[in-house]
C-alpha positions in Angstrom: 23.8 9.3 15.4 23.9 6.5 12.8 20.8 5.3 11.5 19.7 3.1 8.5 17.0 4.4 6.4 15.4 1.6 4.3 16.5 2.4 0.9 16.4 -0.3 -2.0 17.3 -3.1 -0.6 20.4 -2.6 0.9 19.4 0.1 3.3 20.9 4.0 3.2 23.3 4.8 6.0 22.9 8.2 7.7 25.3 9.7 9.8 23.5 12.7 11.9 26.0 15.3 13.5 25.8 15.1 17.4 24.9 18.7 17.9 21.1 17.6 16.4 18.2 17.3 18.3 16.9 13.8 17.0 13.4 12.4 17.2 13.4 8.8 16.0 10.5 8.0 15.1 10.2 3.8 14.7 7.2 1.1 15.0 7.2 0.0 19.1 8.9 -3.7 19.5 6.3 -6.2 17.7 5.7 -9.8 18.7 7.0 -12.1 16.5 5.3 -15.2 15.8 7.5 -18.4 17.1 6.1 -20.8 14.6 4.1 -19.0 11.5 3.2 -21.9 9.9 1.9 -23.5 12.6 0.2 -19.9 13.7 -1.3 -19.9 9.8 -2.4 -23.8 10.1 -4.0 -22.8 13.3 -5.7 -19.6 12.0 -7.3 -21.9 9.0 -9.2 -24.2 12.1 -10.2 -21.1 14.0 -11.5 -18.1 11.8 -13.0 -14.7 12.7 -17.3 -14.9 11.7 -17.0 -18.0 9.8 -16.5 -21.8 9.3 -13.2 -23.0 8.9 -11.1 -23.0 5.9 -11.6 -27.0 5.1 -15.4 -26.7 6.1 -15.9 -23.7 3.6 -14.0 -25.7 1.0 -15.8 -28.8 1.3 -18.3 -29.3 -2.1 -16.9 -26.5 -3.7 -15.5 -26.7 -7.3 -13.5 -23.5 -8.0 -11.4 -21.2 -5.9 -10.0 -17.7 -6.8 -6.9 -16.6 -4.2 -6.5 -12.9 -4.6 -2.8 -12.1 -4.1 -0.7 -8.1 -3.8 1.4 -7.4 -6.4 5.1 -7.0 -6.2 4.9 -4.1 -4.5 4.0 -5.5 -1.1 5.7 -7.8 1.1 3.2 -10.1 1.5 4.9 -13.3 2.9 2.9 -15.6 0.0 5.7 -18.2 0.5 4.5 -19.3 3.7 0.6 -18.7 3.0 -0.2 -20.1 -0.3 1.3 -23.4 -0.2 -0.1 -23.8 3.2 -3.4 -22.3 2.2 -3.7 -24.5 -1.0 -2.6 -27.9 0.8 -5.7 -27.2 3.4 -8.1 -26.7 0.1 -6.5 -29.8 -1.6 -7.3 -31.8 1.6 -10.7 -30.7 1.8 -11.5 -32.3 -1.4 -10.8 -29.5 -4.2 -8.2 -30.3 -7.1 -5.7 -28.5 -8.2 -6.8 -27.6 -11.6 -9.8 -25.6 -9.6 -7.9 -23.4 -8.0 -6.4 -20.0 -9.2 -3.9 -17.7 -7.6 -4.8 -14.5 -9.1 -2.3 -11.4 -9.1 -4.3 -8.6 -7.8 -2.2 -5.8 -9.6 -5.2 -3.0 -10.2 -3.7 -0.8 -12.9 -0.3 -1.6 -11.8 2.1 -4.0 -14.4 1.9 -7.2 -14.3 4.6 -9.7 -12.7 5.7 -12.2 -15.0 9.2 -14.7 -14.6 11.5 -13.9 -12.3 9.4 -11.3 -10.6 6.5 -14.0 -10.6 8.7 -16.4 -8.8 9.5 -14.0 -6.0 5.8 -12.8 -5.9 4.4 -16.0 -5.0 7.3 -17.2 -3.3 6.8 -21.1 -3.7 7.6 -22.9 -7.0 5.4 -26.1 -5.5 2.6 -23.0 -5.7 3.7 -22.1 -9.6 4.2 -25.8 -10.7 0.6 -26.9 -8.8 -2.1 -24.6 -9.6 -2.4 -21.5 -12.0 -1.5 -18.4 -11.5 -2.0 -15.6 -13.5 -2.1 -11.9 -13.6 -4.9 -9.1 -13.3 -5.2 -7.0 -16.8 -7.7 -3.6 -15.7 -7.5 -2.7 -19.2 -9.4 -6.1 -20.7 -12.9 -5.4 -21.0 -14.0 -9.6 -21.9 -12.1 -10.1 -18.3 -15.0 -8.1 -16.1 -18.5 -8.2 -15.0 -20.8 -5.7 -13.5 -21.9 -6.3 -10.2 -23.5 -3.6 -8.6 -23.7 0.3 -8.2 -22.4 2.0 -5.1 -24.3 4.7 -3.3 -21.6 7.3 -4.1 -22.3 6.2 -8.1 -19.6 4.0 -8.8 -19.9 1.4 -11.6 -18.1 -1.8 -9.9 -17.4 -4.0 -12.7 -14.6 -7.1 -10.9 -12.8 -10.1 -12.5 -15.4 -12.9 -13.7 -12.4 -15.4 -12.7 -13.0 -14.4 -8.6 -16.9 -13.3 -8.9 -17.7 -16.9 -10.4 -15.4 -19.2 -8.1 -17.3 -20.8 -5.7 -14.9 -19.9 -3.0 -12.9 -16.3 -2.6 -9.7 -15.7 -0.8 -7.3 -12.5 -0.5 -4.5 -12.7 1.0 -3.0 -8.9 2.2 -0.4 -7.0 4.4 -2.2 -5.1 6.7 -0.7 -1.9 7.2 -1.2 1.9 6.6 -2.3 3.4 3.5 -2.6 6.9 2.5 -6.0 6.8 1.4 -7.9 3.9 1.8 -6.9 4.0 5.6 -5.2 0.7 6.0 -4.5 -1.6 3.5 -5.4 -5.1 2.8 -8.8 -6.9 2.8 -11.4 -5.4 0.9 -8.4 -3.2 -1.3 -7.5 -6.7 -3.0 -10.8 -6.9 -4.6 -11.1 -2.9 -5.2 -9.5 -1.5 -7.1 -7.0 -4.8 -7.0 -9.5 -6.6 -9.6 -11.0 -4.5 -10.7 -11.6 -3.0 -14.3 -10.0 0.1 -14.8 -13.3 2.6 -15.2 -14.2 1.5 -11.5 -10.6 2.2 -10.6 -10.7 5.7 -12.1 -13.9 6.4 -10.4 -12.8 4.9 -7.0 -9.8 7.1 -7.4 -11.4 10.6 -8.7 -10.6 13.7 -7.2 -14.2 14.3 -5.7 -13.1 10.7 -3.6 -9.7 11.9 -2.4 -9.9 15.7 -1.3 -12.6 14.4 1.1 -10.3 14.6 4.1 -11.2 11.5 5.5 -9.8 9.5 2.6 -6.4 9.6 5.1 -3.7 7.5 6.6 -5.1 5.2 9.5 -8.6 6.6 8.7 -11.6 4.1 8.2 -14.7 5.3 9.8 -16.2 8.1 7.5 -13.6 7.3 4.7 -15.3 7.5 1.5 -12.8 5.4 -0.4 -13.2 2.5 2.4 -17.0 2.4 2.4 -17.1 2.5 -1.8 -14.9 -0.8 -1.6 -16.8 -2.3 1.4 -19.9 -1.9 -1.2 -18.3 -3.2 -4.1 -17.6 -6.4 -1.8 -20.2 -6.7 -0.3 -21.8 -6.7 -3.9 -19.6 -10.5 -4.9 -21.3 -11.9 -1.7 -19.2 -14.6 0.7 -15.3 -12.9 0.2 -12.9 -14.9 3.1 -9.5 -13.1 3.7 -6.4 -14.0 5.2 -4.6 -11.2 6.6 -1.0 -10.8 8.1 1.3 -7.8 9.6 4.5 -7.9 9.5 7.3 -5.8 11.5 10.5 -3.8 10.2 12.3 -6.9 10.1 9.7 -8.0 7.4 9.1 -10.9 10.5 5.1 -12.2 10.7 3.7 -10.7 14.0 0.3 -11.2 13.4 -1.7 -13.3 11.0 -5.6 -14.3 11.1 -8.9 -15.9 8.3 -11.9 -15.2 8.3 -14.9 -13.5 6.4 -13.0 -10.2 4.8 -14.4 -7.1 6.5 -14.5 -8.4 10.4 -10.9 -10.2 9.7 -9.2 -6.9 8.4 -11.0 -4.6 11.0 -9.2 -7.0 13.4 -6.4 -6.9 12.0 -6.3 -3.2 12.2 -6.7 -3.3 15.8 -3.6 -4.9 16.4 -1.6 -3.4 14.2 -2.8 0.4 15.0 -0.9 0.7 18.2 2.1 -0.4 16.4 1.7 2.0 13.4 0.3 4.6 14.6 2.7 7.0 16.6 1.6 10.3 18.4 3.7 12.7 19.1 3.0 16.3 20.7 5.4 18.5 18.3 5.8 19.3 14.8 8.9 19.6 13.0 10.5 22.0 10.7 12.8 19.0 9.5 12.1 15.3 8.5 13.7 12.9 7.2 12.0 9.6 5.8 11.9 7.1 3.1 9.5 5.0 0.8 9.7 2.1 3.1 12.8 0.2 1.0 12.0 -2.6 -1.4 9.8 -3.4 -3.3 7.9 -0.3 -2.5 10.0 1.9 -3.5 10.9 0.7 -7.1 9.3 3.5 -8.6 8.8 7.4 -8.1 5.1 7.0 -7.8 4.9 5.3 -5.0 7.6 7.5 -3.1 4.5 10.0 -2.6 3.4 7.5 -0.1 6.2 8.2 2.5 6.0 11.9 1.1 2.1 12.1 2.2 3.0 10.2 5.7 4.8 12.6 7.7 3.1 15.4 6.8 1.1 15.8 9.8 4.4 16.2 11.6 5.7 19.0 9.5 5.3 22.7 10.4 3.8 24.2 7.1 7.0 25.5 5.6 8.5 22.7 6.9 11.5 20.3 4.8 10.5 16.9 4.1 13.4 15.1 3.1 12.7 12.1 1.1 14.9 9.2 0.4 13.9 6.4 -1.9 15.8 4.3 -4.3 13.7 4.8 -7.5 15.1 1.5 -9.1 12.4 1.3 -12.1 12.4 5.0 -12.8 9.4 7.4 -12.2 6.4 4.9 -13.0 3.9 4.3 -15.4 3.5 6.4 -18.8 0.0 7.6 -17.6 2.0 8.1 -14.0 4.2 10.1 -16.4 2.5 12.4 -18.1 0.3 13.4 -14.8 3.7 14.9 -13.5 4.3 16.5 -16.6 0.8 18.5 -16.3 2.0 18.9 -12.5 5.1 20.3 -13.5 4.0 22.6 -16.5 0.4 24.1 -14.6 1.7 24.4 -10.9 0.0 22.1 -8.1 -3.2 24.5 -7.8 -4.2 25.0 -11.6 -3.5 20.7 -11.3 -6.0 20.5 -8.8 -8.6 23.0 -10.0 -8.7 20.5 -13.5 -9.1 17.7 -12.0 -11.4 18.6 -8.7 -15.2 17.6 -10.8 -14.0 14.5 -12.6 -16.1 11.4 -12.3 -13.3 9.2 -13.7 -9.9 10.0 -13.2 -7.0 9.9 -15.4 -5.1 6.7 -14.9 -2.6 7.2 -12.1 -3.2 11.4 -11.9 -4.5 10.2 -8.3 -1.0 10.0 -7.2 -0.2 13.3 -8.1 -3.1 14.6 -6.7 -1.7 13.2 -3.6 1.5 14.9 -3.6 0.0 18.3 -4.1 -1.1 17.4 -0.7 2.6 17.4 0.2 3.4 19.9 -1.7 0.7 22.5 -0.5 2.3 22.1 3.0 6.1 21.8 2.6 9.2 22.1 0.6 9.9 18.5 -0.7 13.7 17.5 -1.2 14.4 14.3 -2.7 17.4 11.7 -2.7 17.7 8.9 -5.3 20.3 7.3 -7.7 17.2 5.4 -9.9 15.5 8.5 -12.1 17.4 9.9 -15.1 17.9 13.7 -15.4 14.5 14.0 -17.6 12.8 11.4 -14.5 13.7 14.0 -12.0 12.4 17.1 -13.8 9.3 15.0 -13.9 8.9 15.0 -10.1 8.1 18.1 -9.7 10.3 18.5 -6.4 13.9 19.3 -5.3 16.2 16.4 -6.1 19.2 16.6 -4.1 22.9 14.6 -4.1 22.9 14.2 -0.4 20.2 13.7 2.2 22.6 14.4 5.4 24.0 17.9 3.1 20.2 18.8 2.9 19.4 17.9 7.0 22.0 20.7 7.6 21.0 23.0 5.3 17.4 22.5 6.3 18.2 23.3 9.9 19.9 26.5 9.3 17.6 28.2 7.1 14.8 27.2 9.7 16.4 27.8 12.0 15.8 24.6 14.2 17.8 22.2 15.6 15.1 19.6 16.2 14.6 16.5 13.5 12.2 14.0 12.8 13.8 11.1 11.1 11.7 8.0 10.1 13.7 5.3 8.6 10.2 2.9 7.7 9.1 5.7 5.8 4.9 5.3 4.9 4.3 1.8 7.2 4.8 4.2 10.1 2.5 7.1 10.4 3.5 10.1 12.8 0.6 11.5 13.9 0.4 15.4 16.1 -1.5 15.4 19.5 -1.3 17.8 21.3 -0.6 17.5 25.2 0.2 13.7 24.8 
C-alpha cells in the first residue's frame, strides 16, 4: 500500500509491504465550499449572536484584525482583503485599521514570510500590518485577573480599537482543545508572563487540558476569561480539509462562533476507533507546521490514545528550521540530561513556566506511554540529540522492525498527522 504522508511540502511517500494489516486513519470526505468568497461575503451579512460586519463597523474609528502566525494555514488571502473592503465600505479608513500578527512567543514573520502570511499584497500595501512582540512590556496592558490567578496583560493596539477581529483555523489542538477563537487573543497577544502562566505545568497535567476537549478544560476557560475581560471580541473562523480547501467558514461574536465552528468540524476530526495499536505511523501535519521540532510533539501527543503503552509511535516531520526556539532548546536539553520524570517533578508547582518548557512537558506525555521513533532530514546531529527520542534513517525500515519486536502485524498510519485525532472507544 502506497500512501503519502504530509511531510514538508512535498509530501513523504510510503510504500507499506502487502503482508500488513493497515488501518488508515484519514478525516471523512469534507464539503468544499463552491464559491468562498462569496460564502465569506455572505457570512459578513449573516453572523452568529451579533450585527453584521458593516453594522458593527459603522462610527467606529480603529480596528485591530488578529491574524495566526506562519505556522497555520489560515487562508488570509481570501479573508482579509475581503474582510477589510466590507470595513472600508462601512465608513472606516484605511489608516484605522491594523492587521496584527498574533505570534504569542513564537518569531515574528517579516518579508517574504510576511507576504505569504497575509497572502494579499493589496492587504500589505493598504493597511498596516505588524507583528506581536510578548517580550515588550510598553506593548501590554492589564486587563483583568482570572479565577485560576492568572495575570492577563494583552496588546494595547487590540484592547483600545474600537472594533476586534481574529481570524483562526479551527481545528484540533493538543491542549487548548480546538484551536482558533479565543487562542488568538490568549496567549496569541498576549505578554509573555500571562503566556507562561497560561502554559504552567499546574494548567497542563490537568487531564482535561486534551485534544478535542473543551468543557472542563482549564486552559479553555482561563482564555474565555481573559476575553471576556477586553469586552465585544468578533471572530471569523474557517476549517479547512487535507486539500488545505475551505469547507466551512462563519463571523460572529468569538466564543458562540468558534463553539460552532467546532461542531462542524468535530465529526470530521475526530475519529473513533475500537482498537489500539502497537504500531503507528504519523506526521506533523506537513508545512508550515512542521518547520520546527517543537511543534512535531503535536502529531507525537495525537495518536497516543491509539497506542498500546509500549507501543511505537513513528513520527515523520520535515524539521525544515531545526529544533525551535533557544528557550525551546535548552528545555530538551534539561529533558535530555534529567530523564522525563525528574523533568516533570521540577516543573509540576511552577506558577510561570519557562518559555516554551510547556512543549516538552507535552512530550513526556508521549514519552511516558511509548517508544518514540523519529524521521527527518531538517535537525543537525547536535538538533537530534536534543529531541530526546529515537531518530531513525527510514520510517518504512522502522514499521518493520516495529512489527516484529511487537509482534503485530496490525498498523495505524495517519498521514494528517495532529489535525486528525484518533480517539479509542471501545465497542464502537
Amino acid at each position: 500500500m502506497n500512501i503519502i504522508m504530509k511531510y514538508g511540502k512535498t509530501g513523504l511517500s510510503l510504500d507499506l509491504p502487502a503482508d500488513l494489516d493497515v488501518t488508515l486513519i484519514q478525516k471523512k470526505a469534507m464539503p468544499v465550499l463552491k464559491d468562498p468568497e462569496g460564502a465569506i461575503k455572505a457570512v459578513f451579512a449573516n453572523p452568529v449572536n451579533y450585527k453584521t460586519l458593516r453594522e458593527e463597523a459603522k462610527g467606529c474609528r480603529s480596528c485591530c484584525i488578529l491574524i495566526c502566525d506562519i505556522t497555520r494555514p489560515v487562508p488570509n488571502g481570501l479573508i482579509l482583503p475581503l474582510l477589510i473592503k466590507e470595513l472600508m465600505e462601512a465608513g472606516m479608513a484605511p489608516d484605522s485599521i491594523v492587521v496584527l500578527v498574533a505570534t504569542g512567543l513564537h518569531r515574528p514573520n517579516e518579508g517574504d514570510e510576511l507576504r505569504e502570511l497575509v497572502g494579499s499584497d493589496w492587504v500589505l500595501g493598504t493597511v498596516t500590518v505588524a507583528n506581536h512582540f510578548a517580550r515588550r512590556n510598553d506593548d501590554h496592558e492589564y486587563v483583568g485577573t482570572t479565577s485560576s490567578g492568572i495575570e492577563a496583560r494583552l496588546n494595547r493596539r487590540f484592547i483600545r480599537a474600537d472594533l476586534r477581529i481574529v481570524v483562526g483555523l479551527v481545528e484540533p489542538h493538543f491542549m487548548a482543545g480546538y484551536s482558533g477563537g479565543r487562542k488568538i487573543v490568549a496567549p496569541g497577544i498576549a505578554h509573555e508572563k500571562t503566556i507562561r502562566a497560561l502554559h504552567c505545568a499546574r494548567v497542563l497535567e490537568n487531564c482535561r487540558a486534551a485534544n478535542c476537549i473543551i468543557e472542563g478544560n482549564p486552559l479553555h476557560a482561563a482564555q474565555m476569561e481573559i476575553v471576556h475581560m477586553v469586552g465585544r471580541c468578533l471572530a471569523v473562523n474557517t476549517v479547512i480539509d487535507e486539500d488545505r480547501r475551505i469547507s466551512f467558514v462563519n463571523f460572529g461574536e468569538i466564543e458562540k462562533s468558534h463553539l460552532e465552528a467546532v461542531s462542524f468540524v468535530r465529526p470530521y476530526a475526530e475519529i473513533g476507533l475500537k482498537t489500539r495499536f502497537k504500531t503507528v505511523i504519523t506526521s506533523s501535519a506537513g508545512y508550515p507546521l512542521d518547520k520546527t521540532y517543537y511543534q512535531t510533539v503535536k502529531g507525537m501527543v495525537g495518536a497516543l490514545d491509539i497506542l498500546e503503552p509500549g507501543g511505537d509511535l513513528i513520527i515523520v516531520s520535515a524539521c525544515s528550521e531545526g529544533i525551535g526556539s533557544p528557550d525551546y532548546a535548552e528545555a530538551q536539553m534539561c529533558l535530555t540530561n534529567e530523564g522525563p520524570g525528574r523533568f516533570l517533578s521540577g516543573i509540576i508547582e511552577k506558577k510561570y513556566a519557562a518559555i516554551d518548557e510547556w512543549q516538552t512537558e507535552m512530550q513526556v506525555k508521549a514519552m511516558k506511554r511509548v517508544n518514540i521513533f523519529l524521521y527527518t532530514e531538517g535537525l543537525t546531529k547536535d538538533q537530534k540529540a536534543l529531541t530526546g527520542v529515537s531518530v531513525i534513517k527510514s520510517p518504512l525500515a522502522a514499521v518493520t522492525e516495529s512489527v516484529k519486536v511487537q509482534g503485530d502485524y496490525r498498523v495505524a498510519v495517519i498521514p494528517e498527522g495532529p489535525y486528525v485525532i484518533p480517539l479509542f472507544v471501545p465497542g464502537f
